[in-house]
C-alpha positions as CSV (number, residue, x, y, z in Angstrom):
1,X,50.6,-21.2,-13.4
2,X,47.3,-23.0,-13.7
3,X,47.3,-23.4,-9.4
4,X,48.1,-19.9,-9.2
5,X,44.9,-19.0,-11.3
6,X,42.8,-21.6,-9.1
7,X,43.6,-20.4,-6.1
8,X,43.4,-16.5,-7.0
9,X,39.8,-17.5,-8.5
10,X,39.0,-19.4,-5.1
11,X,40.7,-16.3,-2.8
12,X,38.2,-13.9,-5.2
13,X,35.1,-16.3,-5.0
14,X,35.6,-16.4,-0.9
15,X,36.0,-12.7,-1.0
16,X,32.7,-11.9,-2.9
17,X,30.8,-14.4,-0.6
18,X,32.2,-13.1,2.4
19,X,31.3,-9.5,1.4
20,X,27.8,-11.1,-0.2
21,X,27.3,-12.5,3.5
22,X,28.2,-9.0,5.8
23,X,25.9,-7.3,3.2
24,X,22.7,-9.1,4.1
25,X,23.7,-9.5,7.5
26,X,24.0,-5.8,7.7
27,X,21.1,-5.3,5.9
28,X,18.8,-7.8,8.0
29,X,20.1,-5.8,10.9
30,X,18.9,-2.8,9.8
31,X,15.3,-4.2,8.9
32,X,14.3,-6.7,10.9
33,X,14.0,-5.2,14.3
34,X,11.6,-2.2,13.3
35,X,10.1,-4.2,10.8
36,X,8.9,-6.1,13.7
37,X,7.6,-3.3,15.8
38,X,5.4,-2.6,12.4
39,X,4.0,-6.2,12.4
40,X,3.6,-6.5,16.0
41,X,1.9,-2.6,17.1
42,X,0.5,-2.0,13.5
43,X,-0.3,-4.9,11.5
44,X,-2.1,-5.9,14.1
45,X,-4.9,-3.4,13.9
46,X,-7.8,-2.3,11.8
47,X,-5.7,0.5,10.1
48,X,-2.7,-1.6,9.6
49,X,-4.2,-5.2,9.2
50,X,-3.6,-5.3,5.0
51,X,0.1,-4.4,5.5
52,X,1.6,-8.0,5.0
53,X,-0.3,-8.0,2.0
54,X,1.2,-5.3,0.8
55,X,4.7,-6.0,2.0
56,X,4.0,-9.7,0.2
57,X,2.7,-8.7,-3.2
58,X,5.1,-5.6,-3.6
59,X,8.2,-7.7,-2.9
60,X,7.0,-10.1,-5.4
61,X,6.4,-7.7,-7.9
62,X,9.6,-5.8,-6.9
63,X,11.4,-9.2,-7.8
64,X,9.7,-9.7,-11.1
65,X,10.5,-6.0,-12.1
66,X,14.1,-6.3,-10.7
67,X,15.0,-9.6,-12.8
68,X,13.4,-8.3,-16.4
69,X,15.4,-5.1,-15.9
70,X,18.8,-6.6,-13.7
71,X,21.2,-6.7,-17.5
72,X,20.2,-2.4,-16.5
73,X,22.6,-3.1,-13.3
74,X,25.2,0.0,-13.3
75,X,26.3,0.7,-10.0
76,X,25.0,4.7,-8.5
77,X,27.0,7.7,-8.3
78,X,29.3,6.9,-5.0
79,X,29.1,10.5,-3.4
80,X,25.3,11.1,-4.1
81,X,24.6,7.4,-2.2
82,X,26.9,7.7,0.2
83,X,26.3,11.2,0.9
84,X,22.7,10.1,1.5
85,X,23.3,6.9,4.0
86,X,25.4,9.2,6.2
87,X,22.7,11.4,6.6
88,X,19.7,9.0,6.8
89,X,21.7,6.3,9.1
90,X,22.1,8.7,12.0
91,X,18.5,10.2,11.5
92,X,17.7,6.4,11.4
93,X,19.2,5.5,14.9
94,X,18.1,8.9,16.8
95,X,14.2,8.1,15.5
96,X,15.1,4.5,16.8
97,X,16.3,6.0,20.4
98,X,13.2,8.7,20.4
99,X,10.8,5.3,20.0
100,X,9.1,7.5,16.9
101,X,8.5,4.3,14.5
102,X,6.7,5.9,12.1
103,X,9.5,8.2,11.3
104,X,12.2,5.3,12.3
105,X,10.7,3.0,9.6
106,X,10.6,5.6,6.1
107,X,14.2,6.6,7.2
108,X,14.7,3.1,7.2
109,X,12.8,2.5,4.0
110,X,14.7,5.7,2.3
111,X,18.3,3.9,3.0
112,X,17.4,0.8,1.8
113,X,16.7,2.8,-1.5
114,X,19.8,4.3,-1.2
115,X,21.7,1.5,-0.9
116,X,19.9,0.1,-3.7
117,X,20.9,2.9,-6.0
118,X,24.2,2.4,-5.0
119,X,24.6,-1.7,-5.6
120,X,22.4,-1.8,-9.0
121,X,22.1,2.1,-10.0
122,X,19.7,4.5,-11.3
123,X,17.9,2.9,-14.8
124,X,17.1,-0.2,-12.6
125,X,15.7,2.2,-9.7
126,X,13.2,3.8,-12.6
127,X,12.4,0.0,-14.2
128,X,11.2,-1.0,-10.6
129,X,9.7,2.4,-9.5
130,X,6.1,0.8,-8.7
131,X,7.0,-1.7,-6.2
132,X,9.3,0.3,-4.4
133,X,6.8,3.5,-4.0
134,X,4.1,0.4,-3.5
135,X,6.0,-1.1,-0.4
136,X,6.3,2.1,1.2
137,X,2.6,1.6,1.7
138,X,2.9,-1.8,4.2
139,X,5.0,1.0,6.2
140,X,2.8,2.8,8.8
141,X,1.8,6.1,8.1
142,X,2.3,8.7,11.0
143,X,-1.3,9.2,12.9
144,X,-1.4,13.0,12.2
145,X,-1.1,12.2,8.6
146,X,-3.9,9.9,8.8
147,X,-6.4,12.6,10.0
148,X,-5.8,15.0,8.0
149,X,-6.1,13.0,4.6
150,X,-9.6,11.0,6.0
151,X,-11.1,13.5,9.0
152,X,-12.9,15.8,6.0
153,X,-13.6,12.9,4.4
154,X,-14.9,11.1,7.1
155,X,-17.4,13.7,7.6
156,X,-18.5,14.2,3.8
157,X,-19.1,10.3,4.1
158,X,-21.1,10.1,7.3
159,X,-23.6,13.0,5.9
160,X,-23.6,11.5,2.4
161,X,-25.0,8.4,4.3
162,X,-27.4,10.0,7.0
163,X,-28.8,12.2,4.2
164,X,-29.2,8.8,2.0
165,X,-30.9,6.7,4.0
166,X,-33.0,9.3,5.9
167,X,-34.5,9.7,1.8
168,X,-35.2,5.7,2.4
169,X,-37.2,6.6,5.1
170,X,-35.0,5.7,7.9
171,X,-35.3,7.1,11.1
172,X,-31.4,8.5,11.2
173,X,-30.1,11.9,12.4
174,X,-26.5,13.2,12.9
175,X,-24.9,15.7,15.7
176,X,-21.9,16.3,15.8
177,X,-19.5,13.1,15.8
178,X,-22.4,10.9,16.6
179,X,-25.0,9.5,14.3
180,X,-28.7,8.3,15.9
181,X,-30.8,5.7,14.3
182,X,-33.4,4.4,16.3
183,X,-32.8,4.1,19.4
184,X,-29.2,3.6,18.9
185,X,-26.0,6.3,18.8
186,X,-23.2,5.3,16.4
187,X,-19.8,7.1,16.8
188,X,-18.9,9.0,12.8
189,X,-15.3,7.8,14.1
190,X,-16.7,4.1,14.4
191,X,-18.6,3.8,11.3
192,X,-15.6,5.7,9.1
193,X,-13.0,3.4,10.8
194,X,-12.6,2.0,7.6
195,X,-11.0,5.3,5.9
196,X,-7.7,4.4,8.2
197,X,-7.2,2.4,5.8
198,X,-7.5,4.4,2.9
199,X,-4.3,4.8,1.7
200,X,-3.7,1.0,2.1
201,X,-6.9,0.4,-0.4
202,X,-5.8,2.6,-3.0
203,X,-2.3,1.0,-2.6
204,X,-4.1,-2.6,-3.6
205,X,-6.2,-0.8,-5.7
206,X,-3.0,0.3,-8.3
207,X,-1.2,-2.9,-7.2
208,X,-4.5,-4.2,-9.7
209,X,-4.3,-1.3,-12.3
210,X,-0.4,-1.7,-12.5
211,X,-0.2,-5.2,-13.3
212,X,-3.4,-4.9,-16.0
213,X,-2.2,-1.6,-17.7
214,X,1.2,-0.8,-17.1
215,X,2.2,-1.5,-20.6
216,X,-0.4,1.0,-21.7
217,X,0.4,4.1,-20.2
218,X,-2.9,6.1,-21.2
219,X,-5.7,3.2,-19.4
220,X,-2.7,3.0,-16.6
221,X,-3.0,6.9,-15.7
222,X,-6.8,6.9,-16.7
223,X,-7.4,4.0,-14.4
224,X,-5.1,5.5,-11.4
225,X,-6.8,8.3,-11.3
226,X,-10.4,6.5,-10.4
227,X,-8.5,4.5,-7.4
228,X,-9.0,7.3,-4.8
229,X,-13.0,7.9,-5.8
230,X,-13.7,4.3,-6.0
231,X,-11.9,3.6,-2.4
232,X,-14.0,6.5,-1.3
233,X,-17.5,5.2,-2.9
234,X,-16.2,1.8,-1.4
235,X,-15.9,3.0,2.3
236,X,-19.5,5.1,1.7
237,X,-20.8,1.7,0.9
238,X,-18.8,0.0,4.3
239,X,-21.1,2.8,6.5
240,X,-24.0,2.2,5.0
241,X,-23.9,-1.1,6.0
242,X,-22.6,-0.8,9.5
243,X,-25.7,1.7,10.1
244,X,-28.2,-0.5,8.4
245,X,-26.5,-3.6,11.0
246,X,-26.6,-1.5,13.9
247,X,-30.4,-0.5,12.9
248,X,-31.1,-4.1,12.3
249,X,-29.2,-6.2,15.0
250,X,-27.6,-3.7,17.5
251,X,-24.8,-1.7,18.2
252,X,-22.2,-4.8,19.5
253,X,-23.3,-6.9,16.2
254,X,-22.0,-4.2,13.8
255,X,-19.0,-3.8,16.4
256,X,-18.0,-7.1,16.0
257,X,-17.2,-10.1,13.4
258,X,-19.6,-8.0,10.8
259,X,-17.6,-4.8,11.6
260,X,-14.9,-6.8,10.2
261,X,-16.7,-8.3,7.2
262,X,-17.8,-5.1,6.5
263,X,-14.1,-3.8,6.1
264,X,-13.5,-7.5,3.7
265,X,-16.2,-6.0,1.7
266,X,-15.2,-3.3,1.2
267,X,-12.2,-4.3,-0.9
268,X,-13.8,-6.4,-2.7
269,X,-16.4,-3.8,-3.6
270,X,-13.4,-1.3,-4.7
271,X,-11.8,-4.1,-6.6
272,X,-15.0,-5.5,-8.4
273,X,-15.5,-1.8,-9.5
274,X,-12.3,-1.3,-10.8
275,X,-12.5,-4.5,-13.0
276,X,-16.2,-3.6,-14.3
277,X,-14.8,-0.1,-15.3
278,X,-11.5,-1.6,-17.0
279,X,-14.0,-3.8,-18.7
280,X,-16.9,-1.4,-20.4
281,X,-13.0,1.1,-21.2
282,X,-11.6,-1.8,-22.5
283,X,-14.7,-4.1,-24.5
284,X,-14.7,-2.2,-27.6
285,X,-11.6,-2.4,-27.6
286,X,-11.6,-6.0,-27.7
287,X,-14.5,-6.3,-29.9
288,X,-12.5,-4.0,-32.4
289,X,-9.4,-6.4,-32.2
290,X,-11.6,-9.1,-33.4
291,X,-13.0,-8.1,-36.0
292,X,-9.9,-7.1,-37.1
293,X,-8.6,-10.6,-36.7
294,X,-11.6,-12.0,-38.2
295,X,-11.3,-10.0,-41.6
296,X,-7.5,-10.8,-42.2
């Protein structure tokens, strides 16, 4: 009797591996190839370059939010996931055939949820719902998408900054998409390159306010809502001093390794503002809290 029990015990434990082992095949299958499109044609780039940042921090986040909220596991309602994966995985392989990556790689992303919700259910889905709406962000947007979110801002931001340093006294002029300083012509699309990566700054930028404030839900939203301006005030600041370097040292100095410390900068900038706000919202706070402590 005790053999039989062993041996249906081993039989079950070979089973689950087995299945365990044509799950993450499967799913490696489905990810890896145009996952490596994305860090080969878009990583690589200005616009793309912060994606395995991204793609790092959120799955370590995603794994810290998965194993505090894992004893949640239920497994999803069967006909709502599986009704989803036999849509998405035939949209999935016709975006693949069309060579449409952009599209190819959220269809991707969008099964993988599914999937999810099916293996560990909905309350674990909602404990993790940061780092799974953060990791869409490593994914790259489609370019049409792209201009239409940073073209009008792109232009606000190149006037903002011929207006502010003409008032210093600069000789600087705009027409059109170029700007003139001196004797030199600076393309708007050059100088606001940096707004590509917009959405990717405001991604790292909550990545920051998320793991501060998330357990107070009032700074989280009040904080979120100053990611967008600040990564726009942060991007004004990037032009200013791409103009000021072309005005200073020429056009191919601010087009090459300082065009990229420019774009460095301008994270940290957005990041250094964010922590000075939390800390004048957040100081009396403190100060509050110790007093308190000091008069118990």
């Amino acid at each position: 009797m005790l053999l039989v029990k062993q041996k249906e015990k081993a039989n079950w434990l070979s089973q689950w591996q087995l299945s365990h082992v044509a799950l993450i095949v499967g799913f490696l299958a489905f990810v890896l190839p145009p996952m490596f499109d994305v860090a080969r044609f878009n990583w690589t780039t200005e616009q793309g370059g912060h994606g395995p940042i991204v793609m790092a921090t959120g799955l370590w986040l995603l794994w810290r939010e998965y194993s505090a909220s894992r004893h949640l596991t239920r497994p999803g309602n069967a006909i709502l996931g599986i009704g989803a994966l036999l849509v998405l995985v035939p949209l999935y392989i016709v975006a693949g055939i069309t060579g449409i990556l952009e599209l190819q790689v959220f269809i991707m992303y969008a099964a993988v949820v599914a999937g999810a919700y099916l293996l560990v259910g909905p309350a674990v889905l909602r404990a993790c719902w940061f780092p799974i709406l953060y990791l869409a962000f490593a994914l790259p947007p489609p370019d049409q998408v792209v201009a239409v979110i940073t073209q009008p801002v792109k232009i606000v931001i190149s006037s903002a900054a011929v207006k502010f340093l003409y008032a210093l006294g600069y000789p600087i002029g705009s027409s059109g998409v170029m700007i003139q300083i001196a004797q030199y012509e600076l393309l708007v699309a050059a100088a606001c390159s940096g707004l590509n990566s917009l959405l990717t700054l405001s991604a790292i930028c909550m990545f920051y306010v998320y793991l501060k404030n998330s357990d107070d839900k009032k700074l989280f939203i009040g904080m979120a809502l100053l990611v967008v301006p600040i990564a726009v005030l942060a991007n004004f600041i990037r032009v200013l001093i791409l103009i000021l370097i072309t005005y200073y040292a020429g056009e191919a100095t601010a087009q090459g390794f300082l065009h990229d410390f420019a774009g460095i900068l301008t994270f940290a900038a957005a990041l250094a503002t964010l922590m000075a706000i939390e800390a004048i919202i957040t100081s009396p706070r403190r100060l509050w809290a110790r007093k308190k402590a000091a008069n118990a």
